[in-house]
C-alpha positions in Angstrom: -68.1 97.1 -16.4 -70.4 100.1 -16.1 -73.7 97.6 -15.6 -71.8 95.6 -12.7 -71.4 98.9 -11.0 -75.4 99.8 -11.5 -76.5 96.4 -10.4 -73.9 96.7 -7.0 -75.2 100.6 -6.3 -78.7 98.5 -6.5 -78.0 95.7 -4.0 -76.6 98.2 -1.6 -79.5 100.7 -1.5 -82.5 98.6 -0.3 -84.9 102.1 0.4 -85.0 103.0 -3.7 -88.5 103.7 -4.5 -90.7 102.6 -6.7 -91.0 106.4 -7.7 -86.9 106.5 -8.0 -86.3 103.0 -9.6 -84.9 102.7 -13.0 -87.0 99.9 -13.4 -90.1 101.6 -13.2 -91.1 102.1 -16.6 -91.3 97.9 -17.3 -92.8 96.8 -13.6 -95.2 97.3 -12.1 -96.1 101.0 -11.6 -95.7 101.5 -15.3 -98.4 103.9 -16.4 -99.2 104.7 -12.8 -99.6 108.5 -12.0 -96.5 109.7 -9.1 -99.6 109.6 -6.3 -100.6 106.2 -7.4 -97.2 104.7 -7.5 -96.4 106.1 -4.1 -99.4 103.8 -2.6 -97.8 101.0 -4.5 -94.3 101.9 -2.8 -96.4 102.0 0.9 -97.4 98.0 0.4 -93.6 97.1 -1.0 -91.3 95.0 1.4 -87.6 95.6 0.5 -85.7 92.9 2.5 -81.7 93.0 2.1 -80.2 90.8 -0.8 -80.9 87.2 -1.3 -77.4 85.8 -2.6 -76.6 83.0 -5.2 -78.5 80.0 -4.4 -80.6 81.5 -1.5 -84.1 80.6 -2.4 -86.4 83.5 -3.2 -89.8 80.9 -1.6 -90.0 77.1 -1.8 -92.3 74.6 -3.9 -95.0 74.1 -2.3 -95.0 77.4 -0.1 -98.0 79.0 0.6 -98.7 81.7 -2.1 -98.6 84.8 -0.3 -96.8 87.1 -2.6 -95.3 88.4 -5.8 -91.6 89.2 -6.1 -90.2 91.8 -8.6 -86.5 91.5 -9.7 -84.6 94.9 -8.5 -81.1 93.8 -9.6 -79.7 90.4 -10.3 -81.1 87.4 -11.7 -83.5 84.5 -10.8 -84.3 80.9 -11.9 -86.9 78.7 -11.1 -87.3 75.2 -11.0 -89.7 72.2 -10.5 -89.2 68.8 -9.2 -90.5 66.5 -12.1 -91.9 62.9 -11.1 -89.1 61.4 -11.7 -87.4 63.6 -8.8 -85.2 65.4 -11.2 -84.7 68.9 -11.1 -86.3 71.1 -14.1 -85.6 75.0 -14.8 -88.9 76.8 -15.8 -87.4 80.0 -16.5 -85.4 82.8 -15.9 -86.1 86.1 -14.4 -84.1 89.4 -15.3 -84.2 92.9 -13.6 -87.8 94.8 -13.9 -89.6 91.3 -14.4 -92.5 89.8 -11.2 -92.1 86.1 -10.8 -94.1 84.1 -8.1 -97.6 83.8 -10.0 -97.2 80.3 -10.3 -99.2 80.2 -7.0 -102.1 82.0 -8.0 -104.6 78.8 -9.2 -103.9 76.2 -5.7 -102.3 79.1 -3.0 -99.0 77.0 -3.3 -95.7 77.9 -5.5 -95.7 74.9 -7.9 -91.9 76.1 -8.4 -89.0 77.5 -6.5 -87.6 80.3 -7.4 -83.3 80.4 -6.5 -81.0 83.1 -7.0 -78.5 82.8 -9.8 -76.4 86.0 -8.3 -76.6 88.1 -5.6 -80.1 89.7 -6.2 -82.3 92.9 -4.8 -86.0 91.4 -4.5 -88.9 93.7 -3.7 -92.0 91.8 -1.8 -95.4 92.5 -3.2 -97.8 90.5 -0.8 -101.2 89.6 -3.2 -103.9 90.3 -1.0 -102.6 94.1 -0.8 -101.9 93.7 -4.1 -105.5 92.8 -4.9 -106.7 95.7 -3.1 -105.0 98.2 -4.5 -105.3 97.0 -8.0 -109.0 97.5 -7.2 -109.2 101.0 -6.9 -106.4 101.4 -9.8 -107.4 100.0 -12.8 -104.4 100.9 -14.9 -102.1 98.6 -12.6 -105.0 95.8 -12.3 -104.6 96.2 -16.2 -100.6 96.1 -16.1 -101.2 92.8 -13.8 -103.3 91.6 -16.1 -100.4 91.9 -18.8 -97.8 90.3 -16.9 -100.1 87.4 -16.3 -100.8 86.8 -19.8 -97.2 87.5 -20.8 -96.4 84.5 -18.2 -98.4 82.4 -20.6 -97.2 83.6 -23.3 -93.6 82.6 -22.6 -95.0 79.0 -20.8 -96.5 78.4 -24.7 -93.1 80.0 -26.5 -90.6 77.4 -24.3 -93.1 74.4 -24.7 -92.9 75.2 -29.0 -89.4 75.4 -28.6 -88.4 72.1 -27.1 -90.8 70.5 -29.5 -89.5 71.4 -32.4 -86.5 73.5 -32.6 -82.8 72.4 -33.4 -79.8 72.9 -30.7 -79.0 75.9 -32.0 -82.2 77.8 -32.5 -82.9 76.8 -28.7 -79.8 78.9 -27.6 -80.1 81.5 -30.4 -83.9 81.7 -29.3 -82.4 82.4 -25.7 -80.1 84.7 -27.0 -82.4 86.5 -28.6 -84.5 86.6 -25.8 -81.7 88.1 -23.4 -80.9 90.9 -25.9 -84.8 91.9 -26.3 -85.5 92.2 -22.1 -82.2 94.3 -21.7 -83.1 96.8 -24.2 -86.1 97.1 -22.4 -84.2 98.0 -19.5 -82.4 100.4 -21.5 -79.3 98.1 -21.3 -77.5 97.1 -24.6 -78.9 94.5 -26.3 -75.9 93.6 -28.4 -73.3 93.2 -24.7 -74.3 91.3 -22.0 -73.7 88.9 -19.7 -75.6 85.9 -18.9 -76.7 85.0 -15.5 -77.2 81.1 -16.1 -74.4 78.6 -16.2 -74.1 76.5 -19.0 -75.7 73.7 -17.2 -78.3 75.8 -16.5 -79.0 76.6 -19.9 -79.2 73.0 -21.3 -81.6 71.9 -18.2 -83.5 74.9 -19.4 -84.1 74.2 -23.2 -83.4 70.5 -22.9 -79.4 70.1 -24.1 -76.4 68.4 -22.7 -73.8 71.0 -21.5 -71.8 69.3 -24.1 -73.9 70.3 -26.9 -75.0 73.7 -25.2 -70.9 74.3 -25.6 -70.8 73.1 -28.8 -73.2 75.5 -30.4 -71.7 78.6 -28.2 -68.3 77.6 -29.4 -69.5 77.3 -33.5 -71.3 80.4 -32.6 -67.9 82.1 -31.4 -66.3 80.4 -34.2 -68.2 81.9 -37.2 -68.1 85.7 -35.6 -72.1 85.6 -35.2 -71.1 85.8 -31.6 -67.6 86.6 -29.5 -67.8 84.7 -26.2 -65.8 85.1 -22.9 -67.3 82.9 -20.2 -70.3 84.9 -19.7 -69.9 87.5 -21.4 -71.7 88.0 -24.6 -71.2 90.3 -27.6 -73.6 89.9 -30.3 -71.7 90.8 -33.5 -74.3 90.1 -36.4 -77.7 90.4 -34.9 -78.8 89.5 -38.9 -77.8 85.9 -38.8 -79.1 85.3 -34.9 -82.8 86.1 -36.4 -81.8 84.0 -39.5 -80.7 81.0 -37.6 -84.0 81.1 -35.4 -86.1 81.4 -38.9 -84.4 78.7 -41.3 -86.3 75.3 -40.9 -84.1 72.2 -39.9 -80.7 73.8 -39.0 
């Protein structure tokens, strides 16, 4: 597939710059002028690839930085008091994770790598400083912090009160919107997560997380292959999400 072959070119080439990065325009150094964004690039780490199920930083780690997705895909999870494991979200391409350490100076989550991923190192207090004497990206921080929020309120409504299949056409949904940002299709995709994944995520067995993908398949709103997604009647997805009680 001709996004397989992007996302490999973009584990392999670790000194892409911000400047260079067809990410740019939904990170961090969107509305930045060239000069600006190259004193973004000078505070940047680039390590090489963290691979599926590497962890990205630990619970509990001291906050010392924000991470921004180059290529691949990221989950991360908390322990709840019960000791079991709970996914909080999932990261995509062009999206920060890691401010979940801002209020105590320790991740309250981990973040693990659902596929071999390119991970650019953005250590706060630099961060800070820069964002100081730029106020369009201490504004564009600003926006990723409240978009944060934003999703933390959207995932809390949905387990309260949507159906099986709203949760996982909500998801859907979701995945189509950040990849046409990207300026990927939004209707063919592939999904990072497992299945298992997905029900710890919105609160489903796998059973019933296969069951909806399968009635989904079934009716041609969807054609499924493993992990691949084709979206054939975009119409219905938004229907689904909107009718009360399905």
């Amino acid at each position: 597939m001709k996004i397989d072959a992007v996302e490999r070119k973009c584990h392999a080439n670790h000194e892409v710059k911000c400047s260079d990065c067809r990410l740019a325009a939904i990170c961090l150094p969107i509305s930045l002028e060239l000069e600006d964004i190259n004193k973004l690039d000078n505070i940047i780490q680039r390590g090489r690839p963290v691979h599926k199920g590497d962890r990205v930083y630990h619970a509990g780690e001291e906050f010392k930085s924000v991470y921004a997705i180059r290529s691949g895909a990221v989950k991360t999870v908390r322990n709840t008091k019960e000791g079991e494991e709970q996914i909080t979200g999932f990261y995509l391409p062009g999206e920060i994770l890691g401010m979940d350490g801002l209020a105590t100076n320790n991740h309250t989550n981990a973040a693990i790598a659902l596929e071999t991923s390119a991970i650019c190192e953005i250590p706060f207090t630099r961060l800070e400083e820069l964002s100081a004497k730029l106020p369009n990206l201490q504004r564009r921080f600003f926006q990723l912090m409240s978009k944060e929020i934003t999703q933390d309120q959207e995932l809390i409504t949905l387990l309260s009160k949507n159906s099986a299949d709203q949760r996982i056409v909500s998801l859907l949904l979701s995945i189509s919107s950040r990849n046409a940002q990207r300026g990927l299709s939004n209707v063919d995709f592939f999904l990072p997560m497992s299945r298992s994944d997905i029900g710890n995520y919105l609160g489903l067995t796998i059973e019933t997380v296969s069951r909806v993908f399968s009635r989904l398949h079934k009716q041609n709103i969807i054609t499924l292959d493993k992990k691949h997604v084709l979206i054939n009647d975009m119409d219905e997805l938004r229907r689904i999400v909107t009718t009360p009680d399905r």
